[in-house]
C-alpha positions as CSV (number, residue, x, y, z in Angstrom):
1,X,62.4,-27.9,-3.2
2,X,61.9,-27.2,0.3
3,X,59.9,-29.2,2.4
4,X,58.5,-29.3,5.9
5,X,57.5,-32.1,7.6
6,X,54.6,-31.2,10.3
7,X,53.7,-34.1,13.0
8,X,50.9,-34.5,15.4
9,X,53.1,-35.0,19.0
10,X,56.5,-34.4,19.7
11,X,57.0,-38.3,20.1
12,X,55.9,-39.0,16.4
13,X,58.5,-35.9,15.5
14,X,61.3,-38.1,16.8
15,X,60.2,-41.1,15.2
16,X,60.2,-39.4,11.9
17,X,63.3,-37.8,12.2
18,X,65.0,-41.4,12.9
19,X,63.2,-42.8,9.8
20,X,64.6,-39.6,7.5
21,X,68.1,-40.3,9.1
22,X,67.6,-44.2,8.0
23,X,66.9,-43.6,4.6
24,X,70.2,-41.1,3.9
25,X,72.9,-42.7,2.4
26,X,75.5,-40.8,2.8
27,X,77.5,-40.3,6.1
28,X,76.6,-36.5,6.2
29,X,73.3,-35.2,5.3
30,X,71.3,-32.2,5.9
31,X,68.9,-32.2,9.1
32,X,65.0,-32.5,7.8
33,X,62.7,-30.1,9.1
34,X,60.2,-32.0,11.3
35,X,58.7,-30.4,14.0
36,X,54.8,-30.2,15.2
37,X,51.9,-28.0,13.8
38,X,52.0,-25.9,16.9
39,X,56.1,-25.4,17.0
40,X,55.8,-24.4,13.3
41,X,53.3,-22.1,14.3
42,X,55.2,-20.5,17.1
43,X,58.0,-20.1,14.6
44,X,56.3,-18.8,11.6
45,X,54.5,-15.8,14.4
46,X,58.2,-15.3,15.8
47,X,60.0,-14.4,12.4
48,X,56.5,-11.9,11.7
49,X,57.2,-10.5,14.6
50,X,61.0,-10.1,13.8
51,X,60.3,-9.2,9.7
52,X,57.8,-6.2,11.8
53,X,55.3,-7.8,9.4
54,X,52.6,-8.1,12.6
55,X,51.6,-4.8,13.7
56,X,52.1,-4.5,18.0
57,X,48.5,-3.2,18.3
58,X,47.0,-6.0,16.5
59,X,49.1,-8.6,19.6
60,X,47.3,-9.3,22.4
61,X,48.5,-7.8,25.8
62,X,49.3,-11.7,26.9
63,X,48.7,-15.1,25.8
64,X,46.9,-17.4,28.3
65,X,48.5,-20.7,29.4
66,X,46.5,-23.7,29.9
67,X,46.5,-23.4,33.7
68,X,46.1,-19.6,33.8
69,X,42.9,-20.1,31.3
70,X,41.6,-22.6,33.7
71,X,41.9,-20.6,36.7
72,X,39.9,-17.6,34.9
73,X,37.5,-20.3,34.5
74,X,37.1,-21.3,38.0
75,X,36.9,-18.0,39.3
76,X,34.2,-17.5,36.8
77,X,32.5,-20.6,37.7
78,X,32.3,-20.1,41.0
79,X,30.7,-16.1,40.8
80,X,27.6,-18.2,38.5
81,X,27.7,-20.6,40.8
82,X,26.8,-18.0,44.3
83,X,24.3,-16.5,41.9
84,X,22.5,-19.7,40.7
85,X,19.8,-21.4,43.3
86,X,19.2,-25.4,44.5
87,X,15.9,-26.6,45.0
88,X,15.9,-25.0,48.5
89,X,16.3,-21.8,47.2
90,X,20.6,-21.8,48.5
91,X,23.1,-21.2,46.0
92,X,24.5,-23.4,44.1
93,X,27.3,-25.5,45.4
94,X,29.4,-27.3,43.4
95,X,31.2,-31.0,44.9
96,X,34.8,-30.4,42.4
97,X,34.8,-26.5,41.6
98,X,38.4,-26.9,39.8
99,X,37.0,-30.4,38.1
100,X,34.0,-28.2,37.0
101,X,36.1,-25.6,35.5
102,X,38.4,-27.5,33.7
103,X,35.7,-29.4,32.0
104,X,34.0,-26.0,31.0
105,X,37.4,-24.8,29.8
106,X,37.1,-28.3,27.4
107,X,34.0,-28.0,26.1
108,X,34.8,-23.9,25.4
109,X,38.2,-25.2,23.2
110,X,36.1,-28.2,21.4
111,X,33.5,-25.1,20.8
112,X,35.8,-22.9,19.4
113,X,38.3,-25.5,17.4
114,X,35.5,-27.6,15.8
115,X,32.5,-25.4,15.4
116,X,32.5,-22.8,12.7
117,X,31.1,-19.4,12.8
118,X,27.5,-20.2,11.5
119,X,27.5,-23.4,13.6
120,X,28.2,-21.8,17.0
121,X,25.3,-19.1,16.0
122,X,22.9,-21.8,15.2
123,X,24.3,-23.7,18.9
124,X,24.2,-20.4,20.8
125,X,20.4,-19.9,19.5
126,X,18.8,-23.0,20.4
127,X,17.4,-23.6,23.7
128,X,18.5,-26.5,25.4
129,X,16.5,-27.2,29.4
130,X,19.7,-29.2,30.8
131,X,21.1,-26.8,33.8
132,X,24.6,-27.5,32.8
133,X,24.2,-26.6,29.3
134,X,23.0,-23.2,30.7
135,X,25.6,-22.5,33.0
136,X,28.8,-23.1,30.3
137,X,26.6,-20.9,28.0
138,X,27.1,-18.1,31.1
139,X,30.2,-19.0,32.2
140,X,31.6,-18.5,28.1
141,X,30.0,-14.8,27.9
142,X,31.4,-14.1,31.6
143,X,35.1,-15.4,30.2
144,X,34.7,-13.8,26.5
145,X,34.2,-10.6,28.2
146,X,37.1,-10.8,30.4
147,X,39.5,-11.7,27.6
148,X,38.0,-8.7,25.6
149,X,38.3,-5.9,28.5
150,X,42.0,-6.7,29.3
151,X,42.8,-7.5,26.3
152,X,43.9,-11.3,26.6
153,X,43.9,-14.2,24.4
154,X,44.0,-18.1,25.4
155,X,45.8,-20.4,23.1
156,X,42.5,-21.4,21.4
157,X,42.1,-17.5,20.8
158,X,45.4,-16.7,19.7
159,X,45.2,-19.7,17.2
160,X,42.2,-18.3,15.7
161,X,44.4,-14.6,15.2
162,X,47.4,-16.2,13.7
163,X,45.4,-18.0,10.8
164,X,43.4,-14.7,10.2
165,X,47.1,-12.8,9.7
166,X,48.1,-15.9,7.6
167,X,45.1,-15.7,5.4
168,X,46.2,-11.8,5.4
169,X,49.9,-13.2,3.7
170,X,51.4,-12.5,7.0
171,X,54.9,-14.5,6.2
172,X,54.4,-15.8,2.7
173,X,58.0,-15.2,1.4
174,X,59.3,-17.1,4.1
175,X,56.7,-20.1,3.5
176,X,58.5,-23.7,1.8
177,X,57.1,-25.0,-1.4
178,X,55.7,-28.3,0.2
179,X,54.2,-29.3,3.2
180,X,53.4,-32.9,4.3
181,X,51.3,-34.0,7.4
182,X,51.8,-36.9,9.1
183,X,49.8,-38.5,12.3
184,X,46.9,-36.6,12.1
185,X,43.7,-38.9,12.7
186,X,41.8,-36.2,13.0
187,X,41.8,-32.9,10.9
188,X,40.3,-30.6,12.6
189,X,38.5,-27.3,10.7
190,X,41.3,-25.0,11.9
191,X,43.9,-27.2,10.1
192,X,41.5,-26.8,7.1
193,X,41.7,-23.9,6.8
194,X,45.4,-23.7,7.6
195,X,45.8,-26.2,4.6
196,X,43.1,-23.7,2.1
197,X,45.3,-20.9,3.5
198,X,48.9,-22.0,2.7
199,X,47.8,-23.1,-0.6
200,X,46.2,-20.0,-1.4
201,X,49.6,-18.7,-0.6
202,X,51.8,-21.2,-3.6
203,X,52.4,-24.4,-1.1
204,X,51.4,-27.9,-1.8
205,X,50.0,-30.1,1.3
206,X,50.0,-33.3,1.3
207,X,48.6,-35.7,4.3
208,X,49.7,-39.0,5.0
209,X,47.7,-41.1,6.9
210,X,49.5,-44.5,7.1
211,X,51.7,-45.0,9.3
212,X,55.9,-44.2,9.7
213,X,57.5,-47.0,9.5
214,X,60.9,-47.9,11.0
215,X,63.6,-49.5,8.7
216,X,65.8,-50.8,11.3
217,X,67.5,-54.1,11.9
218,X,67.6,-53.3,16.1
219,X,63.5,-52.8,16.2
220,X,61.6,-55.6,17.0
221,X,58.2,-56.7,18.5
222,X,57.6,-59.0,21.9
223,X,53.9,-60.6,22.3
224,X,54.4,-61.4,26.2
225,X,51.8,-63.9,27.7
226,X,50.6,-61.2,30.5
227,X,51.5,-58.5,32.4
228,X,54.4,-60.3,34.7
229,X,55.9,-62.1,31.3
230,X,56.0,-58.7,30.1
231,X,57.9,-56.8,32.9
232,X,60.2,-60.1,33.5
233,X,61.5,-59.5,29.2
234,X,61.5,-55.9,29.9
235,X,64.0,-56.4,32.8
236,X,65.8,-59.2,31.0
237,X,66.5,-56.4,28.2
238,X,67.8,-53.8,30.3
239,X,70.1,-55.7,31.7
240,X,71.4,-57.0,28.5
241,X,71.6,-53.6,27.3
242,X,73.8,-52.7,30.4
243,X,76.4,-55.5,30.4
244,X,77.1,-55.3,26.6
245,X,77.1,-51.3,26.9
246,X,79.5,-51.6,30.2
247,X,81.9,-53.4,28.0
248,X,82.6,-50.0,25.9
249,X,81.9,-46.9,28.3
250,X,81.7,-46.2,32.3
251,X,78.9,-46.9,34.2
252,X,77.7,-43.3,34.9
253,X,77.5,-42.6,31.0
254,X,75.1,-46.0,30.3
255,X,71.5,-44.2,29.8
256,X,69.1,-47.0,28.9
257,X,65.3,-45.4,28.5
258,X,62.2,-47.7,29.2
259,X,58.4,-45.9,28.7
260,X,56.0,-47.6,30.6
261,X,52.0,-46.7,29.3
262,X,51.1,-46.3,33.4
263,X,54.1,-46.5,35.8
264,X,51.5,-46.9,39.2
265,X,50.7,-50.2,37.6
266,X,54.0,-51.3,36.6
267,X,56.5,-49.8,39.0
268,X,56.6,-51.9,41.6
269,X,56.8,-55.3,39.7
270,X,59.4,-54.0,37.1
271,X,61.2,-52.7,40.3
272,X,61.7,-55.9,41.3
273,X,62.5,-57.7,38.2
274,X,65.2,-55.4,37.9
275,X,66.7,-56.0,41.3
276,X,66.3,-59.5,40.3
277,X,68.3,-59.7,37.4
278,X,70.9,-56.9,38.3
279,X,71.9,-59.6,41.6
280,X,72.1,-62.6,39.2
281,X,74.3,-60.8,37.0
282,X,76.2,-59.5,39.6
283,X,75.9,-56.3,39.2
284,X,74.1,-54.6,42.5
285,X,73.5,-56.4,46.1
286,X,70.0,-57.3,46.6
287,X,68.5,-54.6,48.2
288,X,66.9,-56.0,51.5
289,X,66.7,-52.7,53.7
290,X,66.4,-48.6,52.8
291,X,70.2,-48.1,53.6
292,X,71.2,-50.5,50.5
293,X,73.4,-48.6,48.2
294,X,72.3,-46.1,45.9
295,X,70.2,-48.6,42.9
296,X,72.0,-48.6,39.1
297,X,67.8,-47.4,37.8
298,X,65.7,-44.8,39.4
299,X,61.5,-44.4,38.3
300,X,60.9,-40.5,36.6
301,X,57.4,-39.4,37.2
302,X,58.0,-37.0,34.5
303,X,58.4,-33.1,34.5
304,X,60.1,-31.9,37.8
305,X,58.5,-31.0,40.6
306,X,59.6,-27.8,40.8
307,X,58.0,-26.8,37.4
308,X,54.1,-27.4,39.2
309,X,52.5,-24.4,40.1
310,X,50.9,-25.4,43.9
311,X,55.1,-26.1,44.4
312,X,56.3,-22.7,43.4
313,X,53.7,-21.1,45.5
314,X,55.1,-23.4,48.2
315,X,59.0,-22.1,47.8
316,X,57.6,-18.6,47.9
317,X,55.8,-18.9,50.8
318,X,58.6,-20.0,52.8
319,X,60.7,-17.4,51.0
320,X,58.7,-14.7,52.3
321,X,57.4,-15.8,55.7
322,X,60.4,-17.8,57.3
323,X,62.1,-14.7,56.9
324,X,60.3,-12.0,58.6
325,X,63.0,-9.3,59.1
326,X,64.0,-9.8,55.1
327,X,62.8,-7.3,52.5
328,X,60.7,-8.6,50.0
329,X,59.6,-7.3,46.5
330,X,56.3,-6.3,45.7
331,X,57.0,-8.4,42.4
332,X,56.9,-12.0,44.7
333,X,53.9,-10.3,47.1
334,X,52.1,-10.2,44.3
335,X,52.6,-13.4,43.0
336,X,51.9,-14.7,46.2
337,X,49.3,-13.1,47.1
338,X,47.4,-13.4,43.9
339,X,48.2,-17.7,43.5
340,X,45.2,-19.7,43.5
341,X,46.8,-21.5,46.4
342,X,46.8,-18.6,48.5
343,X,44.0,-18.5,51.3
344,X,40.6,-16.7,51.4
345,X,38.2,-15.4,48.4
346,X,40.4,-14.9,45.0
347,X,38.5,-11.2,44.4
348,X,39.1,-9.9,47.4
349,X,43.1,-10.5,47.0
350,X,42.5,-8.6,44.0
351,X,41.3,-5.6,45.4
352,X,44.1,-5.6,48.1
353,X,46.8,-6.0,45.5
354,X,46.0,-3.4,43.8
355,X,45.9,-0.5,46.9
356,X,49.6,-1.8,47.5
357,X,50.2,-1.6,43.9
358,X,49.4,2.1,44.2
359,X,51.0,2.5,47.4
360,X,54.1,2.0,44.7
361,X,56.4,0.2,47.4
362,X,59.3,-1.6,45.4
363,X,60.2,-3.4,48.4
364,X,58.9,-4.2,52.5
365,X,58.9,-6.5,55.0
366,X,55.5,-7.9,55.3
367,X,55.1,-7.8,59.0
368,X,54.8,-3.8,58.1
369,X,52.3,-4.5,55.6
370,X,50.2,-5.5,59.0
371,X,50.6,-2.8,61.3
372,X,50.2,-0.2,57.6
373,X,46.3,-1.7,57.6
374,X,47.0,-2.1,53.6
375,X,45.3,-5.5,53.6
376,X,41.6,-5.6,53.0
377,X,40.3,-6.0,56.3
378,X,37.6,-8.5,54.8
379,X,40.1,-11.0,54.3
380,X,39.9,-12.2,57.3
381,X,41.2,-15.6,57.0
382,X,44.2,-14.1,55.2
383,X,44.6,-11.4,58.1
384,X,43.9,-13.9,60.6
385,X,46.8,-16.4,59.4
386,X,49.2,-13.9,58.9
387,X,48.9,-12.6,62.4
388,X,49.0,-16.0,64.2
389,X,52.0,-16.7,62.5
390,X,54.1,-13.1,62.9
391,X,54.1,-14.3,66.6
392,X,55.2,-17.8,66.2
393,X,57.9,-16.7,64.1
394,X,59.2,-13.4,65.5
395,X,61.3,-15.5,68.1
396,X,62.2,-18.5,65.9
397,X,63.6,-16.9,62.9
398,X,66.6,-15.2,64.8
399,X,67.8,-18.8,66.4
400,X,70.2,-21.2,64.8
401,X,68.7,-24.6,63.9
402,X,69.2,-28.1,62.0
403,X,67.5,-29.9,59.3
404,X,64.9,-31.4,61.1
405,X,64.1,-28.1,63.0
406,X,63.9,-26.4,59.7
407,X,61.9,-28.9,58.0
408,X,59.6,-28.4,61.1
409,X,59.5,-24.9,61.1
410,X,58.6,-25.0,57.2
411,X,55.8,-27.4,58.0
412,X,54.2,-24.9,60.4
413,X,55.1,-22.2,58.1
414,X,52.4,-23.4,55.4
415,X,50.1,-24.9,57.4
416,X,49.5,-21.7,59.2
417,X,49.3,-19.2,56.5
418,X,47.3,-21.7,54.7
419,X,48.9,-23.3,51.8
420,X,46.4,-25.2,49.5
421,X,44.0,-24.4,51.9
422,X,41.2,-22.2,49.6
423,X,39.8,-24.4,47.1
424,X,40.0,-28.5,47.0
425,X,42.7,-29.8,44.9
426,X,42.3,-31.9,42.0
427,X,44.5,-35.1,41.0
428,X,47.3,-33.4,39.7
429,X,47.7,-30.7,42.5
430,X,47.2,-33.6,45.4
431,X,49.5,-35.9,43.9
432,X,52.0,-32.7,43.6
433,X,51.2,-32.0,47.0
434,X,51.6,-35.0,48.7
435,X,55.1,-35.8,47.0
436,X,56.2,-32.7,48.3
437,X,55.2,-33.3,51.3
438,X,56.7,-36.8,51.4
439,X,60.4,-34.5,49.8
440,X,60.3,-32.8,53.2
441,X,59.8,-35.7,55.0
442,X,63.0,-37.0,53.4
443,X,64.9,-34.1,54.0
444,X,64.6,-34.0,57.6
445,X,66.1,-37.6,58.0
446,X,69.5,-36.3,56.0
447,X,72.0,-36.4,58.7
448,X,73.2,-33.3,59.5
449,X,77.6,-32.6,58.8
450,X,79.5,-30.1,60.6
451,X,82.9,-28.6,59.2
């Protein structure tokens, strides 16, 4: 019989993959299928796709991600917002547009994932006085009818389709005989019907709801006195860990993981306990000054920068503006010139990507795109920028230079043409921005090698 085990979080997949592995007696066994609801999703729409079982005019042109969603949002957010009126009669201006929005974009996936056909009628018909209440009722016609006319579908959307094809039998051959759920607190009404749907289709469900427990003789529980006993044990533990492991394999291959619930508060006191016991053991120098050695632990602040939006943005603006006599492709123009990050009113971009679009240049140098006149000449921040800095660069672009020159030059570089500059920033993008900000900063002090 197969079976297929379907998690809430990817941690709580790992977790129940060690406890299968636990429970096999026998050196070799066969690897369980655990995996979340939404990977078993995307793999169930894959193999359709593959079988030809989901016909291509029933996909949507493209899936919205999180962050693409949520910029659709803002620039819906503010257009209501210009046409809505304070008390003195100006329009409406919001403290956090991108905080706004991505609250909006909340409440519009808690609408759609908990509420049911007849209960978002009933909602949509009552009349409620609070302003707010309003504007998200506005804001979700204004988004529903941009998804429509180009043919786009968020992840909230898409869900919705996938469960209508499965109700269709989209799939059913390929389905296992068993499913069992594990870690969900909450079942929301698009798992119920997932559930009524599958079973229509021959599968059994069946949902745990205590928890997966570990049967393992090297698990064990501390209860530390505070916060400083806490990170002092942790510390002791690593370095345990690293003597015992240092006996068997090479320092560089020792990996030793520690998760910490919120690494601002814990960083710099674990930091030090580490040092601590690393010099009583031996192990490392006590690092006194920033040109101690290179430390045996470094402190991940989780995905890499490079993967952040505002970032990529970054690297393409220096890509195409550092570089003045360089051809670039209309492919990264566009990208640029459409980013939320880029400077002056998102519509108006727009409009001036497509004219070049029909212009049908593969590739230019964008100092031509200038003296052509193809930018709308009411983006005059945009225009403005661009200018100011075609002059600075012009001479500076054709002379050698080092890192700290560079680093310089690169600094200027976004400043001028306005980098981050349109909208404010919310938490995430600040924080991104400010440690790449601090990334240059380090850069420049590298000391530059000549061969």
């Amino acid at each position: 019989m197969s079976v297929i085990h379907l998690t809430a979080n990817s941690r709580l997949t790992q977790t129940l993959k060690q406890a299968v592995f636990n429970q096999q007696k026998h050196p070799v066994a066969e690897t369980p299928m655990v995996m979340t609801l939404s990977q078993w999703w995307a793999q169930w729409e894959q193999a359709c796709l593959l079988r030809g079982e989901i016909p291509i005019q029933e996909q949507p042109k493209k899936v919205l991600s999180a962050f693409e969603a949520q910029m659709i949002w803002e620039d819906i957010l503010e257009t209501e917002s210009q046409n809505r009126l304070d008390e003195n009669g100006q329009p409406l201006d919001l403290l956090n547009l991108s905080s706004t929005a991505k609250q909006l974009y909340q409440a519009w996936s808690f609408w759609m994932e908990w509420l049911t056909d007849e209960q978002q009628e009933l909602t949509q018909d009552q009349h409620f006085e609070a302003d707010e209440i309003e504007l998200f009722k506005s804001c979700m016609q204004a988004y529903q009818v941009r998804l429509e006319k180009n043919s786009w579908q968020d992840d909230i959307l898409h869900q919705q389709q996938r469960l209508i094809w499965l109700q269709r039998g989209k799939g059913k051959h390929k389905l296992p005989t068993h499913f069992e759920l594990h870690g969900f607190d909450e079942v929301t009404p698009q798992i119920h019907l997932w559930q009524q749907a599958v079973e229509q289709l021959g599968c059994e469900v069946a949902v745990h709801l205590e928890p997966v427990q570990l049967q393992s003789q090297q698990l064990a529980i501390y209860t530390a006195l505070d916060r400083q006993d806490e990170v002092h044990q942790v510390a002791l533990w690593c370095v345990q860990q690293w003597l015992q492991r240092k006996e068997t394999q090479s320092p560089q291959t020792i990996k030793i993981g520690v998760v910490a619930p919120d690494l601002g508060d814990y960083k710099a006191p674990l930091s030090r306990a580490l040092n601590e016991q690393f010099t009583l053991t031996q192990q490392q120098h006590l690092p006194l000054n920033e040109t101690t050695p290179e430390s045996l632990f470094n402190f991940s602040l989780g995905h890499s920068l490079m993967e952040a939006p505002l970032v990529q943005n970054a690297i393409l603006t220096i890509k195409l503006f550092c570089q003045p006599q360089r051809n670039c492709s209309y492919s990264d123009w566009s990208e640029w010139l459409i980013s939320p990050y880029t400077v002056d009113q998102f519509i108006l971009r727009q409009k001036s990507d497509a004219t070049l679009r029909r212009l049908q240049w593969s590739s230019f140098k964008w100092p031509n795109l200038l003296e052509a006149e193809v930018i709308d000449e009411k983006l005059k921040k945009l225009h403005t920028s661009l200018k100011s800095w075609q002059k600075q660069i012009e001479d500076k672009s054709l002379n050698k230079m080092g890192v700290a020159s560079f680093v310089q030059l690169v600094t200027e570089c976004l400043s001028q043409v306005g980098w981050c500059s349109s909208r404010t920033l919310n938490s995430d993008e600040f924080q991104q921005q400010k440690a790449f900000n601090s990334t240059l900063e380090r850069f420049s002090s590298l000391t530059e090698t000549q061969g």
